[in-house]
N, C-alpha and C positions, 0 to 999 in steps of 0.2 A: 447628331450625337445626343443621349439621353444626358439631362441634369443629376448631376451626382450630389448624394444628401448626406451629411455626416448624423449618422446616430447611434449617440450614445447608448451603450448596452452595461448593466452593471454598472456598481459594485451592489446596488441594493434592486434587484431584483425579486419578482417571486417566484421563481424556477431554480433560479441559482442558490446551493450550498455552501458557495464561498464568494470574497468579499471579490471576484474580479471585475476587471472591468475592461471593455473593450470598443472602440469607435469603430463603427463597421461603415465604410464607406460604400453607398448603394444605388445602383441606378435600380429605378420602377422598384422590383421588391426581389432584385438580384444583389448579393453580398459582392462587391469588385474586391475590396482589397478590408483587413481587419486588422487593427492596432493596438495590441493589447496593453493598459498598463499598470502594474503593482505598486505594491509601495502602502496599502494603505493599511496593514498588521505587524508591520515591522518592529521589534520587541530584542532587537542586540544579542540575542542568548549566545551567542558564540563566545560575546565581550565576557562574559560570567567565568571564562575558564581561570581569570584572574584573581577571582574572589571565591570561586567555588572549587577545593581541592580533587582530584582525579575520581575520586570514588563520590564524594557528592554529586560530578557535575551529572552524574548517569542518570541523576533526580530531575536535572532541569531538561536534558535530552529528551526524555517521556514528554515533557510537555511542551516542545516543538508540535506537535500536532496531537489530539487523544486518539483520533481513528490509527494513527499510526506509532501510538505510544509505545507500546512493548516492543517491534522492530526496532525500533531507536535507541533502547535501552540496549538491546542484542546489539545491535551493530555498533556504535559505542563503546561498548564491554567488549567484544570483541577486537576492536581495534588496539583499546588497553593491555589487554592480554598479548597481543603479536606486540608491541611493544615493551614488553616487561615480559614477556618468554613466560607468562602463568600457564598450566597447563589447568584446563578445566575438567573436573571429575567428569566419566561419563553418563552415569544418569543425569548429571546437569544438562547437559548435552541434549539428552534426549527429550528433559521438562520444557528445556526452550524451544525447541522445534515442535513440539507439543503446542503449546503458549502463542508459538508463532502461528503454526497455520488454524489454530483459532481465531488468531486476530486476524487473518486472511478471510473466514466465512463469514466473520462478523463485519467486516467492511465491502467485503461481493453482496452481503446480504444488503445491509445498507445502501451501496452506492443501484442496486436494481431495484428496489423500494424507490428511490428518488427519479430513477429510471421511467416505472412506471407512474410518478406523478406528474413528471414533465410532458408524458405525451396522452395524460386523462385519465389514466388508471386509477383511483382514489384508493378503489378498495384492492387492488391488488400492492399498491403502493403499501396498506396497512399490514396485508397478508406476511409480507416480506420482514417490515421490521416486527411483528409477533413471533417470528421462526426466529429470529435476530437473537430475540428476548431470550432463547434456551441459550446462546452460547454465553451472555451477560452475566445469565444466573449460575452457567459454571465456573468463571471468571471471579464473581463474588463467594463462592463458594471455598473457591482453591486460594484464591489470595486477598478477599475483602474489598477488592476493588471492583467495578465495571466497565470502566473506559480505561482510564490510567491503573494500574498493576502496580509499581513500585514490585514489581517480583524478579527481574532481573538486575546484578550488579556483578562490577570486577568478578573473576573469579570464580561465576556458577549462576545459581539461583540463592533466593534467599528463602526462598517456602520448598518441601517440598511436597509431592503428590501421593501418598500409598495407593498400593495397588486397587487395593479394595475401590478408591474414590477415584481412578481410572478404568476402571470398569464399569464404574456409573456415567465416566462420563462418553466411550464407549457407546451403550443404552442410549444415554440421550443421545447421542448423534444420529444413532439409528431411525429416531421418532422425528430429526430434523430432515432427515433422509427420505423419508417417507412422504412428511410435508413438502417438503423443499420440490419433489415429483410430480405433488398434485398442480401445484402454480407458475410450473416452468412450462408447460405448451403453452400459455398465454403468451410469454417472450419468442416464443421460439416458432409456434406456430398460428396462433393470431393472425387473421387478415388485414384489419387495421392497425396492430405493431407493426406488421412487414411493411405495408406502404409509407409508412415513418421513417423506417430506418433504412430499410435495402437500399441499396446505390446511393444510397446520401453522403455527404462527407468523407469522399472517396478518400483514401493515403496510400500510393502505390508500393510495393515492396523497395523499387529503390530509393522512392521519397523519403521512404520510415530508414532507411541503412545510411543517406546522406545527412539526415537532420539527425541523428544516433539517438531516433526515438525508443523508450525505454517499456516492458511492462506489456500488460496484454495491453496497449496501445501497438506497441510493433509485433506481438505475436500475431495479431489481427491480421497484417499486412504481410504474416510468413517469416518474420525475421523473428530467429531464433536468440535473444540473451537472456534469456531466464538463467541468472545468476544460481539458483539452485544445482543448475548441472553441473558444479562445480563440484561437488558433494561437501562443501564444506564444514565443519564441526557435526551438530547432528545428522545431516544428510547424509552425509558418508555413512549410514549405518542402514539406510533405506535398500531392500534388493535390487530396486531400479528408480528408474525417476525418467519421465519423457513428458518435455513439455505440452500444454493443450496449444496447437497452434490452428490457424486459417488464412487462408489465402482471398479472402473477399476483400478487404481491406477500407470495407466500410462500418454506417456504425452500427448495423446488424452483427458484423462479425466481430465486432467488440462486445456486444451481449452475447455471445455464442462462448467465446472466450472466457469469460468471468462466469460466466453460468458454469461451462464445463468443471472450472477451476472450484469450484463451490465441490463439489463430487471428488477430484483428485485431494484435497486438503485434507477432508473428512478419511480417506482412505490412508493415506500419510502417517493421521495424528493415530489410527485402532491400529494398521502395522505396528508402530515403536510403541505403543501402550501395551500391545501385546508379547515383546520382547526386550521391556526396558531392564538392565542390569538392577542388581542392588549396591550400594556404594550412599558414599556423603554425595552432599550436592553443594559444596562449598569448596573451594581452595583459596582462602583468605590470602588477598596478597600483601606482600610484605615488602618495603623500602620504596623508593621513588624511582619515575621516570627518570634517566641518565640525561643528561644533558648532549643537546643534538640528535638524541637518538628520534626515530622518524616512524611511523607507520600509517598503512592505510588500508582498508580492509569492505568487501562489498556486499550488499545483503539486497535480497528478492523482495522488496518490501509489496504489499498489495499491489501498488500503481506503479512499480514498477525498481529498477535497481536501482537503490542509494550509495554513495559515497562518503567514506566517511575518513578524515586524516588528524594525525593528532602528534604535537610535537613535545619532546619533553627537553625540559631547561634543569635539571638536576636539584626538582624544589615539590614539592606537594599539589603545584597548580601547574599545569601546563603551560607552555610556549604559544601552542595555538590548537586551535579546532577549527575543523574546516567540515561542514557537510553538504553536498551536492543531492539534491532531493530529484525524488521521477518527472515533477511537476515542471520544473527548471528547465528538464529537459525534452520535456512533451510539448511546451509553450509554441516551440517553433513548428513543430506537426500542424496542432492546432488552427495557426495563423493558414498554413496550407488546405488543410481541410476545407476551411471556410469561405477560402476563395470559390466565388462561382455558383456555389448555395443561394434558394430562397432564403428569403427573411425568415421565414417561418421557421425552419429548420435550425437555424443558429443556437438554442436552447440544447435540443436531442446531443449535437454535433460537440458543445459544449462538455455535457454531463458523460460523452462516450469516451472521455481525455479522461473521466473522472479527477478534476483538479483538486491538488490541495493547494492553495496559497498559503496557506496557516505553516507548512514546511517550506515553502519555496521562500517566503522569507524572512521566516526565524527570527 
């Protein structure tokens, strides 16, 4: 029987984007078994709902994670609103699903940028976050911000968009579009990508439906929860909507997946820019969460479906907040995948989970 060697992987790596950390127990330079464990960003923000009243807390929400900043604000807000029965204008409606699937190409852009510098890509690793840079600069544009927005709260949005500066942004996507085509066969058809990633870090369809892995993690592996088919708030205004799925269930078919998705977003946000209503984009709410009253409400976020629930005690601060992040529930895929992998490979196997710890433990 070979000697088994515990090796520490993480938290401060140089392949790794976030702070995790993992003991991969290994005979020769085969993965047996991987032990993930967190803890080391942990920041209370749930604890804040005490001290920061319903509409404020939507501020600290955004900064659970920036790549996942404005999702969190929507889901959030949205859970406030199923709670307190606000109805939100529909051009709101339609700014934030707008807002939203930006911050979806701006984090497929980013997480395949990282993609390619975990397995040697330098320069295409740069290519990636420059085509990033247009969606930033209409992000700064529309709301002053880059990463964090502060652009959604209770009620709506709080900026909104003219038409005119939706049709610019429209244009740019098109010039993203174009880019975004010249430096996807590198991912997609590259010889030395495919021998990296094909059959690696296999997750079979019923592994991903037992571990209730979430996101183009389990779309990878054929399992359909893309929380969007729900059509909820702006979606429901979309003619149709059909998830990008694959059945390889390795971590090829998780770059296939996010790649494709970068394409469906783009097409998403010029649909409803191109039929968005006129209206306010505000419905300022008015009085307090009731006491006992309950809600919980679930959103598509990049990495996959978040959870979010919120309890009101009949005061200005809520009861509680509770959010369940993709990452939380990806962790356990993860540990699967990893079984049985070369050494080598744990890095690739790693960044196709696309983790965030920075949400997972708040």
């Amino acid at each position: 029987m070979a000697k088994q060697t515990i090796i520490p992987f993480g938290p401060q790596h140089p392949v790794l984007p976030e702070p995790v950390h993992l003991d991969l127990v290994v005979e020769d330079e085969t993965v047996v078994q991987a032990i993930p464990r967190i803890g080391f960003v942990h920041r209370g923000l749930e604890k804040l709902v005490e001290k920061k009243d319903y509409t404020q807390f939507v501020f600290v929400t955004e900064r659970i994670c920036g790549i996942c900043s404005f999702g969190h604000s929507l889901g959030y807000s949205q859970t406030i609103e199923h709670l307190m029965g606000i109805e939100v204008p529909p051009r709101a409606e339609y700014l934030r699903v707008i807002l939203h699937e930006l911050s979806r190409v701006h984090s497929h852009l980013l997480w395949l940028g990282l993609g390619a510098d975990a397995f040697g890509f330098e320069n295409l690793f740069m290519q990636c976050w420059r085509i990033r840079e247009r969606v930033l600069d209409i992000f700064e544009k529309t709301t002053g911000g880059r990463v964090v927005l502060s652009a959604c709260n209770v009620g709506g949005t709080l900026y909104d968009i003219d038409d005119e500066t939706l049709k610019g942004i429209c244009a740019t996507l098109d010039v993203v579009r174009r880019e975004y085509d010249a430096i996807l066969g590198a991912f997609l058809n590259d010889y030395s990508v495919r021998s990296r990633l094909e059959g690696v870090g296999y997750l079979s369809q019923q592994q991903a439906r037992d571990l209730s892995i979430v996101g183009p993690f389990a779309r990878a592996s054929n399992v359909n929860n893309d929380v969007r088919c729900l059509r909820q708030g702006g979606y429901a205004y979309l003619e149709s909507f059909e998830p990008i799925m694959s059945d390889g269930g390795d971590c090829l078919a998780r770059v296939i997946v996010r790649a494709k998705e970068v394409y469906q977003s783009i097409d998403i946000i010029k649909e409803l820019a191109a039929k968005i209503p006129a209206g306010p984009v505000m419905n300022a709410p008015k009085g307090k969460p009731a006491a006992g009253t309950q809600a919980s409400m679930r959103l598509e976020q990049p990495r996959g479906e978040c959870y979010y629930y919120a309890k009101g005690n009949g005061s200005m601060f809520l009861e509680r907040m509770r959010i369940r992040t993709p990452t939380s529930q990806n962790l356990g895929g993860l540990v699967v995948a990893l079984a049985g992998c070369d050494l080598a490979d744990v890095p690739n196997i790693v960044l196709t989970i696309d983790p965030c710890i920075s949400c997972t433990e708040r």
